[in-house]
NUROKOL-681036 format. One record per atom (N, C-alpha, C): residue in three letters; x, y, z. Coordinates in nm, 4 decimals. Layout:
// residues N
<r residuo="ala" u="X" v="Y" w="Z"/>
...
***
This chain:
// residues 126
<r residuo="unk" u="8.0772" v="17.4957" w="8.2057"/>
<r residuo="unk" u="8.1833" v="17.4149" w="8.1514"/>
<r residuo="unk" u="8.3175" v="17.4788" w="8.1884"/>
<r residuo="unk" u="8.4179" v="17.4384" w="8.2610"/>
<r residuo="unk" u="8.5465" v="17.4607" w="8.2586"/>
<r residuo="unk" u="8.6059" v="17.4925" w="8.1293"/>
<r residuo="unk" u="8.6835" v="17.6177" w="8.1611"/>
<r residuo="unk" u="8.7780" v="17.6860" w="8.0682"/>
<r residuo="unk" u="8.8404" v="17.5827" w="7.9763"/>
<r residuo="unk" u="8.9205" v="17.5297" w="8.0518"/>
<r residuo="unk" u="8.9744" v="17.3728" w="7.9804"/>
<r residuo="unk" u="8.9361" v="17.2922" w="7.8468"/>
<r residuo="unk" u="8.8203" v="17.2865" w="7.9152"/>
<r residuo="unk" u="8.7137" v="17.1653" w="7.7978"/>
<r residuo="unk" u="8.7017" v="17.2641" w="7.7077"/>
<r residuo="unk" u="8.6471" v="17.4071" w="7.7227"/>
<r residuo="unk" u="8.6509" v="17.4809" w="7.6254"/>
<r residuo="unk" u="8.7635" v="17.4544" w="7.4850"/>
<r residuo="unk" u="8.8387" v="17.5359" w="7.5970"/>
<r residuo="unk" u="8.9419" v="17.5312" w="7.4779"/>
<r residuo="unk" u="9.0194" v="17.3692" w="7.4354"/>
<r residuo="unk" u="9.0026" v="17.2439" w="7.4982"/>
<r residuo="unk" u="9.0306" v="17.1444" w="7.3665"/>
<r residuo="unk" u="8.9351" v="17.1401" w="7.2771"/>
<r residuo="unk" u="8.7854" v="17.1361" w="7.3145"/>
<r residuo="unk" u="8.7130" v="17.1266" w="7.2069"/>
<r residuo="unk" u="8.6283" v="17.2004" w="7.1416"/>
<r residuo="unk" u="8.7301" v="17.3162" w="7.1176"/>
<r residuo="unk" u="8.6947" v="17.3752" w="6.9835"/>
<r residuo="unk" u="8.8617" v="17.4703" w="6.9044"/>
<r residuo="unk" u="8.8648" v="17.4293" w="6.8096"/>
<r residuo="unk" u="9.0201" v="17.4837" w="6.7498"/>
<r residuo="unk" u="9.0084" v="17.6131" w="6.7099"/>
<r residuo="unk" u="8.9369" v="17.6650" w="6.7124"/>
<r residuo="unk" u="8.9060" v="17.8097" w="6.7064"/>
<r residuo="unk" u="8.8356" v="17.8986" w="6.8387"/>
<r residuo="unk" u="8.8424" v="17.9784" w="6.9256"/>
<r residuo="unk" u="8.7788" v="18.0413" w="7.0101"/>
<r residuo="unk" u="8.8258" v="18.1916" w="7.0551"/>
<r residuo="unk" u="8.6938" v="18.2027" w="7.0883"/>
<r residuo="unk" u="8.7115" v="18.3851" w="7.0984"/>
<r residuo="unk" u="8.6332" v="18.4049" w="7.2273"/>
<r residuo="unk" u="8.6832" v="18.4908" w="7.2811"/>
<r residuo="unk" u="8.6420" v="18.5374" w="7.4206"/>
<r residuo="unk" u="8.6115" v="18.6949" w="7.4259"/>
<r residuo="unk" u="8.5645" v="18.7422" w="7.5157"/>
<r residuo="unk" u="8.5700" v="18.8673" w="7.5698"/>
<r residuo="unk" u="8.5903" v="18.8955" w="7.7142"/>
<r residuo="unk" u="8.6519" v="18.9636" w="7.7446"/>
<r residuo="unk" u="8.6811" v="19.0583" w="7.9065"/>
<r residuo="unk" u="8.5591" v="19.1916" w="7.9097"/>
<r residuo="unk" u="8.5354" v="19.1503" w="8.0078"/>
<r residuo="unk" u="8.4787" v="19.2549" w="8.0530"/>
<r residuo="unk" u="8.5574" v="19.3298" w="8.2167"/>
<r residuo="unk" u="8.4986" v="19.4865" w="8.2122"/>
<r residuo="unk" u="8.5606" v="19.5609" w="8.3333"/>
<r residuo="unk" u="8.4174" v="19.5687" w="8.3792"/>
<r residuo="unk" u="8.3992" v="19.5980" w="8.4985"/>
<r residuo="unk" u="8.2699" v="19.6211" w="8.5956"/>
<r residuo="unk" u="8.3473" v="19.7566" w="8.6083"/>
<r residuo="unk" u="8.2066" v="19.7943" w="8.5968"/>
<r residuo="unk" u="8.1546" v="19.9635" w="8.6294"/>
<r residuo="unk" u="8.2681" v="20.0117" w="8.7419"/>
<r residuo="unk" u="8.2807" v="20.1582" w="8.7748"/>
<r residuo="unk" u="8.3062" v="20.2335" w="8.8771"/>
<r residuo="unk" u="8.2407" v="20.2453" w="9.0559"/>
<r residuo="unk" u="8.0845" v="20.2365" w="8.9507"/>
<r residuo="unk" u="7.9844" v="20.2686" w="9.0324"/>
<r residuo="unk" u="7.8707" v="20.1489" w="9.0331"/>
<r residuo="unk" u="7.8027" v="20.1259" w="9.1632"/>
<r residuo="unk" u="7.7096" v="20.1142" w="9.1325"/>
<r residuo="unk" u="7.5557" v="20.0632" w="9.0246"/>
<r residuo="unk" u="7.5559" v="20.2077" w="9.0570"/>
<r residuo="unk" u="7.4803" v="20.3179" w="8.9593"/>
<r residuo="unk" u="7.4937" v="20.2667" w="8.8156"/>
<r residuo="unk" u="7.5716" v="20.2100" w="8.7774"/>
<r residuo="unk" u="7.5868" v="20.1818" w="8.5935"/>
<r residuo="unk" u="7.6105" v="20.0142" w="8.5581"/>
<r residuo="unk" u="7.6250" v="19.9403" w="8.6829"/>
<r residuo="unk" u="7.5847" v="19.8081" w="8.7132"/>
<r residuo="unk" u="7.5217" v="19.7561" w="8.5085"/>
<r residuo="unk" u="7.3964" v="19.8201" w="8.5786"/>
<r residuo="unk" u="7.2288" v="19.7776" w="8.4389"/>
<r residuo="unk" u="7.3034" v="19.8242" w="8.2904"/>
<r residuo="unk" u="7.4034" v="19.9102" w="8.2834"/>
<r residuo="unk" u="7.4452" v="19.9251" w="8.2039"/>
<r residuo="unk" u="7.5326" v="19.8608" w="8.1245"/>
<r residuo="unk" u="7.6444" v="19.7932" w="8.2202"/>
<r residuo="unk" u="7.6911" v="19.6845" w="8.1917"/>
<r residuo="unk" u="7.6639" v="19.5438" w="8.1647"/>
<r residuo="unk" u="7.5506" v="19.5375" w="8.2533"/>
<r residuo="unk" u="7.5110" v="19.3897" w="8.1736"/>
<r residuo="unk" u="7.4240" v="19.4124" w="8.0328"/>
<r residuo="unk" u="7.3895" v="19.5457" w="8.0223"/>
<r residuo="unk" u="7.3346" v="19.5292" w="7.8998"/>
<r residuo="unk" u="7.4661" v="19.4939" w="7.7769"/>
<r residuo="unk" u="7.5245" v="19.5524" w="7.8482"/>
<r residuo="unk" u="7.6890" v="19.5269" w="7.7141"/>
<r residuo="unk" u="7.7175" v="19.3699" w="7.7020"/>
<r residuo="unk" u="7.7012" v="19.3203" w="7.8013"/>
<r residuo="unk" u="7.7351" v="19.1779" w="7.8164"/>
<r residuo="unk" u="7.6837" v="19.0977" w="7.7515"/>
<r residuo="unk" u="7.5006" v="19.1223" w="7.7554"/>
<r residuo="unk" u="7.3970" v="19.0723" w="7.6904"/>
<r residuo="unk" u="7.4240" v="19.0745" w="7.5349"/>
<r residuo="unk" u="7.4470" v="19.2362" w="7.4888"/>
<r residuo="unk" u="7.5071" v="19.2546" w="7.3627"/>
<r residuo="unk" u="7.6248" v="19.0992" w="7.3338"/>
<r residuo="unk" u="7.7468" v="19.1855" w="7.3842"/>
<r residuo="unk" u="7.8274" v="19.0755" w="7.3481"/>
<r residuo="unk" u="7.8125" v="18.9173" w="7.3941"/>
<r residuo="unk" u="7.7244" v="18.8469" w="7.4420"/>
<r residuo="unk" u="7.6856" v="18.7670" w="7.4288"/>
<r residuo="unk" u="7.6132" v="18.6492" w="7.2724"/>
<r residuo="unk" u="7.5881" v="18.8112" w="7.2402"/>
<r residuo="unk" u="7.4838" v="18.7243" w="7.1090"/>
<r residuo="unk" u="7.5765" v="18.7035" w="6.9556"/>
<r residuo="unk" u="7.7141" v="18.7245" w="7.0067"/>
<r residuo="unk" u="7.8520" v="18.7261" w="6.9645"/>
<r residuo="unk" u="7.8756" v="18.5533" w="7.0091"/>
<r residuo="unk" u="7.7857" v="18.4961" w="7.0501"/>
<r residuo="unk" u="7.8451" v="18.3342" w="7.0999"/>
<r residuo="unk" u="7.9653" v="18.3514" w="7.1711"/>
<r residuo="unk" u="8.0556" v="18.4309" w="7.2294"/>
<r residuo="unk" u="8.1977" v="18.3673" w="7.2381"/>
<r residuo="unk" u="8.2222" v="18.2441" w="7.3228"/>
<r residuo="unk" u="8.2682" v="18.2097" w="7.3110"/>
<r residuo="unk" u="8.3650" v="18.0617" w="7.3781"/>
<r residuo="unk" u="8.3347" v="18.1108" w="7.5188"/>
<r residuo="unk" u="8.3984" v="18.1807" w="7.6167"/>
<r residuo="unk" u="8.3834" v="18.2487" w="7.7247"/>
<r residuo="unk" u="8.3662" v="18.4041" w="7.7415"/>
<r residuo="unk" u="8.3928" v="18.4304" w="7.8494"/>
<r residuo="unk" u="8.3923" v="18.6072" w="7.8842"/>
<r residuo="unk" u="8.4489" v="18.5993" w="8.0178"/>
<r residuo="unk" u="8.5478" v="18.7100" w="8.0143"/>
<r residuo="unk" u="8.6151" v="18.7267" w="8.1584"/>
<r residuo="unk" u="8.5799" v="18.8433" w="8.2057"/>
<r residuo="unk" u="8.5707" v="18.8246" w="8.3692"/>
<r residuo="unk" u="8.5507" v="18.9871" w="8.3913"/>
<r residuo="unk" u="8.6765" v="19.0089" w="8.5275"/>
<r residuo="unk" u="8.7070" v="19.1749" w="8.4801"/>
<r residuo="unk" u="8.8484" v="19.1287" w="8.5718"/>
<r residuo="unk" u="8.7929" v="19.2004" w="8.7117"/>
<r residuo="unk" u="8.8770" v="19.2088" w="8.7956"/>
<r residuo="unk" u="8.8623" v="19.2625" w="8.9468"/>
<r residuo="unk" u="8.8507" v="19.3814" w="8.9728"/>
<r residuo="unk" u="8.7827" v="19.4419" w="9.1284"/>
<r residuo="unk" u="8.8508" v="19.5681" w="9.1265"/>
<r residuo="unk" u="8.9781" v="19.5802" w="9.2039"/>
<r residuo="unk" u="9.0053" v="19.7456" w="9.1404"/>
<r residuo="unk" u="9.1701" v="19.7890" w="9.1997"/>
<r residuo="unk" u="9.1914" v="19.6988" w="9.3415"/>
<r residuo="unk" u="9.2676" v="19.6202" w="9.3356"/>
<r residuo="unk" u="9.2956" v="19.5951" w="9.4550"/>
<r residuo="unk" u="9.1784" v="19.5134" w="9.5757"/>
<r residuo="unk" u="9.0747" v="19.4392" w="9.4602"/>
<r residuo="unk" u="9.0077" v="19.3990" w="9.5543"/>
<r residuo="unk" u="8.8507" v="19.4388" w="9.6156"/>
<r residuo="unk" u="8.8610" v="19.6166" w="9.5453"/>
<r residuo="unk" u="8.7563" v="19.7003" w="9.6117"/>
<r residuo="unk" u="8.6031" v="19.6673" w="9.5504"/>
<r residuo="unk" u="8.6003" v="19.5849" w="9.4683"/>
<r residuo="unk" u="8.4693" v="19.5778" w="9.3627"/>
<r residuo="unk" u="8.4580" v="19.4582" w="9.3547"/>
<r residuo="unk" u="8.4688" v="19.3484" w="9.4659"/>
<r residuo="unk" u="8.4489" v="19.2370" w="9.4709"/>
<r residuo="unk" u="8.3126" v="19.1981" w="9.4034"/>
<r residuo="unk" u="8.2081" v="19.2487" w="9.4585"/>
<r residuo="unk" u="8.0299" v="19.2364" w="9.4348"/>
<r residuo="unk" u="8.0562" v="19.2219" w="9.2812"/>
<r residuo="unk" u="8.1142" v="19.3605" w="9.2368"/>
<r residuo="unk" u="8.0385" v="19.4177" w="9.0841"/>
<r residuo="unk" u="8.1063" v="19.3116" w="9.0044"/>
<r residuo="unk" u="8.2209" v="19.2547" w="9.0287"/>
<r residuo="unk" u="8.3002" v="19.0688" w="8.9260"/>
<r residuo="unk" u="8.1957" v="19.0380" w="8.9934"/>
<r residuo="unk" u="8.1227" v="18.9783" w="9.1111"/>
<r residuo="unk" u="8.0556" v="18.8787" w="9.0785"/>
<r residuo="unk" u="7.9058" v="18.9037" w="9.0389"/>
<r residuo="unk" u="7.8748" v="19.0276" w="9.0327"/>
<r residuo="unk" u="7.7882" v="19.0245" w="8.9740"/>
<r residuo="unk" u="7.7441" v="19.0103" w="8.8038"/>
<r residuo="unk" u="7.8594" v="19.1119" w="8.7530"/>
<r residuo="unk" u="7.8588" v="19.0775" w="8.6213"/>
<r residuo="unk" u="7.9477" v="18.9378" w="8.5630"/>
<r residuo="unk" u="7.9810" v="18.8863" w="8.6726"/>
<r residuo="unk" u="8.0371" v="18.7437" w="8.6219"/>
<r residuo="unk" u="7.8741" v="18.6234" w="8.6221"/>
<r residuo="unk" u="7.7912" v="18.7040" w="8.6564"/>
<r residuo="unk" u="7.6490" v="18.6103" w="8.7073"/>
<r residuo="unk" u="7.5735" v="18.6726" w="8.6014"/>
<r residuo="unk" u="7.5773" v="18.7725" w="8.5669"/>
<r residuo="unk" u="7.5080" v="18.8530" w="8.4149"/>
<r residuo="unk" u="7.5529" v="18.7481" w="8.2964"/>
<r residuo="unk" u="7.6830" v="18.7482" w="8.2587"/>
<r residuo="unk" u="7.7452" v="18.6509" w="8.2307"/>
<r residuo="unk" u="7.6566" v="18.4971" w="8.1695"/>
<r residuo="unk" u="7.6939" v="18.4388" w="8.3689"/>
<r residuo="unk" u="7.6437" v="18.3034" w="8.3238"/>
<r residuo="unk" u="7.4974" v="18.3128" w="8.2850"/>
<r residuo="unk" u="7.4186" v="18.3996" w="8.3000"/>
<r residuo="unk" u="7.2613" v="18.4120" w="8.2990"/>
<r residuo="unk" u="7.2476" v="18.4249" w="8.1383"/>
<r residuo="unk" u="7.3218" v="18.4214" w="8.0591"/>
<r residuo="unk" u="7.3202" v="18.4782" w="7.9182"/>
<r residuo="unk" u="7.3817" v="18.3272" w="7.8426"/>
<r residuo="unk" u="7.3932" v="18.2797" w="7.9036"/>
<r residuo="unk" u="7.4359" v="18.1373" w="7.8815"/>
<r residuo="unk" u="7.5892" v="18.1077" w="7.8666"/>
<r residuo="unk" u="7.6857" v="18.2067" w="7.8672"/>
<r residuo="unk" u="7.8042" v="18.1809" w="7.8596"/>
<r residuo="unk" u="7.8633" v="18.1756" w="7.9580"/>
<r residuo="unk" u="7.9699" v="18.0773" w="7.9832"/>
<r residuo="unk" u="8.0682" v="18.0724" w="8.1011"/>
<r residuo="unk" u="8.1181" v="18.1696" w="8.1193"/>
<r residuo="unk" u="8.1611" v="18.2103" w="8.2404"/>
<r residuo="unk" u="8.2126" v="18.3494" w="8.2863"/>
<r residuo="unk" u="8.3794" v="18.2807" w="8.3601"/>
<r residuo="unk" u="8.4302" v="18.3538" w="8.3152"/>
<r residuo="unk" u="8.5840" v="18.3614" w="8.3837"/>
<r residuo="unk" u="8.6039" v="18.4790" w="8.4969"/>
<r residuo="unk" u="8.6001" v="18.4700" w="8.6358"/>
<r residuo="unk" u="8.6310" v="18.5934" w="8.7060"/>
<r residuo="unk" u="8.7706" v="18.5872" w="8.7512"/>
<r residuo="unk" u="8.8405" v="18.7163" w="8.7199"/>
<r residuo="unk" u="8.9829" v="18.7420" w="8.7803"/>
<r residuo="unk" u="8.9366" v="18.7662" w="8.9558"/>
<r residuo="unk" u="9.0672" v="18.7419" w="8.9880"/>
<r residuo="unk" u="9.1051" v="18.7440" w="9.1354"/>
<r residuo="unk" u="9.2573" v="18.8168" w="9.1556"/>
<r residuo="unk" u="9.2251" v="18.9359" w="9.2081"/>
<r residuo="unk" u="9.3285" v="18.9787" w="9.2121"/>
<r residuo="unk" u="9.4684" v="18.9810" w="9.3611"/>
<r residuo="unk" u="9.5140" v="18.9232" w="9.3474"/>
<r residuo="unk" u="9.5748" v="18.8608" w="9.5008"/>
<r residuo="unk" u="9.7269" v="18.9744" w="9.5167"/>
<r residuo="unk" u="9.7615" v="19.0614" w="9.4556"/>
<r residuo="unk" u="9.8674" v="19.1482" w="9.4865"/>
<r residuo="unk" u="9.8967" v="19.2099" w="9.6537"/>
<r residuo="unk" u="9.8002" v="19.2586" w="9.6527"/>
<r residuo="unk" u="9.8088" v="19.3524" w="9.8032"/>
<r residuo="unk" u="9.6984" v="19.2597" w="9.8794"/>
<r residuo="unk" u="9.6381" v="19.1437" w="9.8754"/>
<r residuo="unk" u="9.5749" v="19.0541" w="9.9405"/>
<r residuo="unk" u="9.6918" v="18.9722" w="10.0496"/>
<r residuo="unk" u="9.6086" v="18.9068" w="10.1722"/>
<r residuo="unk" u="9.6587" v="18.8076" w="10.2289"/>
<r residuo="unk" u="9.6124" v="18.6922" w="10.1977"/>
<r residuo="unk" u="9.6811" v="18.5885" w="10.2458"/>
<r residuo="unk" u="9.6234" v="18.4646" w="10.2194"/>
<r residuo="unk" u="9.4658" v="18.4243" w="10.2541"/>
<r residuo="unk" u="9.4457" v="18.4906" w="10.4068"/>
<r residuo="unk" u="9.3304" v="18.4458" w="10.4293"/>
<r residuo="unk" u="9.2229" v="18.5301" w="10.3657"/>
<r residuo="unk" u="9.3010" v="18.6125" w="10.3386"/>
<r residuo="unk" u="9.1898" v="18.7460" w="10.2666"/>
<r residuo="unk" u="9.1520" v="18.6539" w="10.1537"/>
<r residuo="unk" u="9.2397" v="18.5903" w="10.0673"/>
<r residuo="unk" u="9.2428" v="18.5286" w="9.8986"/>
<r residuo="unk" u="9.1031" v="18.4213" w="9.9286"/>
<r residuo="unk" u="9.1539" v="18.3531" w="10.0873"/>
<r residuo="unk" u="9.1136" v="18.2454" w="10.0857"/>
<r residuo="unk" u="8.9297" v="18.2649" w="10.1268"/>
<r residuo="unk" u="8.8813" v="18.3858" w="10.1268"/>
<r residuo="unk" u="8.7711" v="18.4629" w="10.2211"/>
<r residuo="unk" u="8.6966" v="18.5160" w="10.0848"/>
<r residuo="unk" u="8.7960" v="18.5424" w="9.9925"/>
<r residuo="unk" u="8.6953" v="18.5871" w="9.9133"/>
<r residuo="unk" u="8.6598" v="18.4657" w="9.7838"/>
<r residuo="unk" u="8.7088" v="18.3642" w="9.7844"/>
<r residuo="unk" u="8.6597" v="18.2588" w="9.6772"/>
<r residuo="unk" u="8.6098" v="18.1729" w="9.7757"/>
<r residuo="unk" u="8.6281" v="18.2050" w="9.9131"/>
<r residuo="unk" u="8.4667" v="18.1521" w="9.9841"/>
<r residuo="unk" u="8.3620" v="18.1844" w="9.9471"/>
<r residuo="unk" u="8.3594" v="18.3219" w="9.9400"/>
<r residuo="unk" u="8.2197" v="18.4019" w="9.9230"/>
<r residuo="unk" u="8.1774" v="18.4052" w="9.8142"/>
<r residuo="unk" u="8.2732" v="18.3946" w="9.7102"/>
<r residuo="unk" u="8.2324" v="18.4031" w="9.5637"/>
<r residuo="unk" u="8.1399" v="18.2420" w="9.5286"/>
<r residuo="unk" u="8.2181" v="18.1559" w="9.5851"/>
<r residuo="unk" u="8.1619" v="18.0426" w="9.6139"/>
<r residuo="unk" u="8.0406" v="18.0265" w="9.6193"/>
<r residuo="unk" u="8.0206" v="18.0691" w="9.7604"/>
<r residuo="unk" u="7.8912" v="18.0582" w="9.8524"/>
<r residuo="unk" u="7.7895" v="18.1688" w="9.7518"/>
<r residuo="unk" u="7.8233" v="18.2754" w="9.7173"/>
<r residuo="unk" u="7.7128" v="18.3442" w="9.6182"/>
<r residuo="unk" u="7.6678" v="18.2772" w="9.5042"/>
<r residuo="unk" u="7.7728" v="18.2267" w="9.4510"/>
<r residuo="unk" u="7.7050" v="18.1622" w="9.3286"/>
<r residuo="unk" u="7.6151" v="18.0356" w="9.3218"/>
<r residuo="unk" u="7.6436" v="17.9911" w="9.4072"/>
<r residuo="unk" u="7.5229" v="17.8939" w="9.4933"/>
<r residuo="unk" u="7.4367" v="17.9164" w="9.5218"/>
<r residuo="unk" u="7.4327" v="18.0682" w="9.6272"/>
<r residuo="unk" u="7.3029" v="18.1222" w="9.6102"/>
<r residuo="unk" u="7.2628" v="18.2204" w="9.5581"/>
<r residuo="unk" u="7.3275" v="18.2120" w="9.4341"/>
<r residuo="unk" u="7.2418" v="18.3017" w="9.3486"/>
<r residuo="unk" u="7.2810" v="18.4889" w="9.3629"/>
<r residuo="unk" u="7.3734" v="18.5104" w="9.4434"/>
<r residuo="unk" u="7.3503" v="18.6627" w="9.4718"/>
<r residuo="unk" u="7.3434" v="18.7435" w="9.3921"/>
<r residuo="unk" u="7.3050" v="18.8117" w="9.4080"/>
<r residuo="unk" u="7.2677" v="18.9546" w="9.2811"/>
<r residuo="unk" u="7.2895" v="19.1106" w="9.3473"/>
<r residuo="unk" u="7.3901" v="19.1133" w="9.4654"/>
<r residuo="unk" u="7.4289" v="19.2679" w="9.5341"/>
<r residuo="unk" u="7.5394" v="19.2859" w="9.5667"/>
<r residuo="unk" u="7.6470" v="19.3961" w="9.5543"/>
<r residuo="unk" u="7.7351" v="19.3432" w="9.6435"/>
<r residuo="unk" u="7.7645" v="19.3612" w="9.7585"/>
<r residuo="unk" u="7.6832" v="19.4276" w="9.8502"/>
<r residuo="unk" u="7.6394" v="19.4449" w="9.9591"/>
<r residuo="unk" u="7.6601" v="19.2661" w="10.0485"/>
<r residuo="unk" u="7.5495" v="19.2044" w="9.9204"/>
<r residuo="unk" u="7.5235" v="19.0546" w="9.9783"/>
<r residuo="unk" u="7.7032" v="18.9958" w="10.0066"/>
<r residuo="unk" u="7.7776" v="19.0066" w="9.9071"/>
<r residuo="unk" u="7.9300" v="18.9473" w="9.8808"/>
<r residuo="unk" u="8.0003" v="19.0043" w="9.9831"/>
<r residuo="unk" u="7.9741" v="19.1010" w="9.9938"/>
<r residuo="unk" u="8.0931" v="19.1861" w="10.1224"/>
<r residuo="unk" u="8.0308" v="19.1241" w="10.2290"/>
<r residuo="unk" u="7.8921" v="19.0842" w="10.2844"/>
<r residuo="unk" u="7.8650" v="19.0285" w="10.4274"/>
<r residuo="unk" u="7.8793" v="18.8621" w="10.4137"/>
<r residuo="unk" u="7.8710" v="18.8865" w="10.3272"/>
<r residuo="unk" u="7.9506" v="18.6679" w="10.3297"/>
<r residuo="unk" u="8.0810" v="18.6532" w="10.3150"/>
<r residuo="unk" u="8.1663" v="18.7696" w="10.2643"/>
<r residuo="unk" u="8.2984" v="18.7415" w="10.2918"/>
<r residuo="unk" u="8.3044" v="18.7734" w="10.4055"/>
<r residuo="unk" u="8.2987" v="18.8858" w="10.5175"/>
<r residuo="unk" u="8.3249" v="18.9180" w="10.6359"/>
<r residuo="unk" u="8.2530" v="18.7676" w="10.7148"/>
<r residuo="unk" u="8.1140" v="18.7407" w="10.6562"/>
<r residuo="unk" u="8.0661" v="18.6197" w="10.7954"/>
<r residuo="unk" u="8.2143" v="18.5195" w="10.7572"/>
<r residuo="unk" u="8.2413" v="18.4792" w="10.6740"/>
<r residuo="unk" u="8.3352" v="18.3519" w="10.6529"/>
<r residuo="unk" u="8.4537" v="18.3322" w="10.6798"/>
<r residuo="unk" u="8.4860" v="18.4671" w="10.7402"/>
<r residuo="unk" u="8.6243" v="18.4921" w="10.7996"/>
<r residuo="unk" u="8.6532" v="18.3587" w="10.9198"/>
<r residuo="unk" u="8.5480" v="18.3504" w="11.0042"/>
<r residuo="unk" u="8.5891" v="18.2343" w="11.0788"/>
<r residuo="unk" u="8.5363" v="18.1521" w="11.0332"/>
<r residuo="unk" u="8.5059" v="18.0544" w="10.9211"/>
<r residuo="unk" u="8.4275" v="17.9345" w="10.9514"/>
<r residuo="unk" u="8.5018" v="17.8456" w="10.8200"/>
<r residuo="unk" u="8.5265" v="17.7253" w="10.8329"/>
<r residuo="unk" u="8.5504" v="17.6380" w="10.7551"/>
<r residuo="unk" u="8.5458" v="17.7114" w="10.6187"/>
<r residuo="unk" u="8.6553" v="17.6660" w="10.5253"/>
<r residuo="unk" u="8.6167" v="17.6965" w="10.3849"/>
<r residuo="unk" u="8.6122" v="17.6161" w="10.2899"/>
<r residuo="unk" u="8.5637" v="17.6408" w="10.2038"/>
<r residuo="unk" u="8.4852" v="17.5727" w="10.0976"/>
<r residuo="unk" u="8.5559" v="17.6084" w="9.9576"/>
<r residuo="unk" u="8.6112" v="17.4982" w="9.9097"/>
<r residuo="unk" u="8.6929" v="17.5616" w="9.7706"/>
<r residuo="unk" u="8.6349" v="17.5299" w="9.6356"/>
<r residuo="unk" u="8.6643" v="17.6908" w="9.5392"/>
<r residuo="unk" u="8.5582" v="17.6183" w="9.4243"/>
<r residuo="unk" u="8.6392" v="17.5168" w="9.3078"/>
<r residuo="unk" u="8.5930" v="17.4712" w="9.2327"/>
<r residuo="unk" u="8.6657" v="17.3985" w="9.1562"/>
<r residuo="unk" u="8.7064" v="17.4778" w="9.0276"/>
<r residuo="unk" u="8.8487" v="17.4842" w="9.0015"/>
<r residuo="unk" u="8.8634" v="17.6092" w="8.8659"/>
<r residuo="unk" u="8.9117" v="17.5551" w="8.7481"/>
<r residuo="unk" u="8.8852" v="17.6343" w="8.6645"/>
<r residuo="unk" u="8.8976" v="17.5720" w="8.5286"/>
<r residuo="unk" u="9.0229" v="17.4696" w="8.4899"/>
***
């Protein structure tokens, strides 16, 4: 459900942000937090970016922990020290993962690099 609809229909709502890990390595750890705060119902959950871009995978992964828990996920995009086509390369890929499902970010970094040349595909936002 779009952010939007959320918030007209309901006059009360509560959200949470989430940060993705440093590492890796602590990924399982974080979605267990998520899972936690999940059973909190909130309205949504955001998860923000990394520094500058560098942790693309780990937003979309725990933005997919997220939707798997039944709540809409909000992912930041951080466009400061980005280019356009860079902006426009990585909500390709974020795109194209959540479609298929990705679960690495290994997978996100080689679909943003393949999509550098090819038609893009825009997602629809809240």
């Amino acid at each position: 459900m779009k952010i939007s609809e959320i918030l007209k229909n309901r006059k009360v709502t509560v959200s949470f942000e989430v940060f993705p890990p440093k590492e890796w390595s602590k990924i399982e750890n974080t979605k267990a937090v998520v899972e936690e705060m999940a059973k909190s119902d909130p309205a949504f959950m955001s998860v923000t970016y990394g520094a500058a871009g560098t942790r693309t995978g780990f937003t979309t992964e725990i933005a997919r922990a997220i939707k798997d828990c039944g709540i809409t996920p909000l992912s930041h995009l951080t466009c400061l020290t980005s280019t356009k086509d860079k902006i426009d390369s990585v909500l390709d890929a974020i795109t194209i993962a959540y479609e298929e499902g990705a679960r690495t970010p290994d997978y996100i970094i080689k679909t943003i690099n393949s999509q550098r040349e090819k038609p893009q595909r825009r997602p629809r936002f809240a």
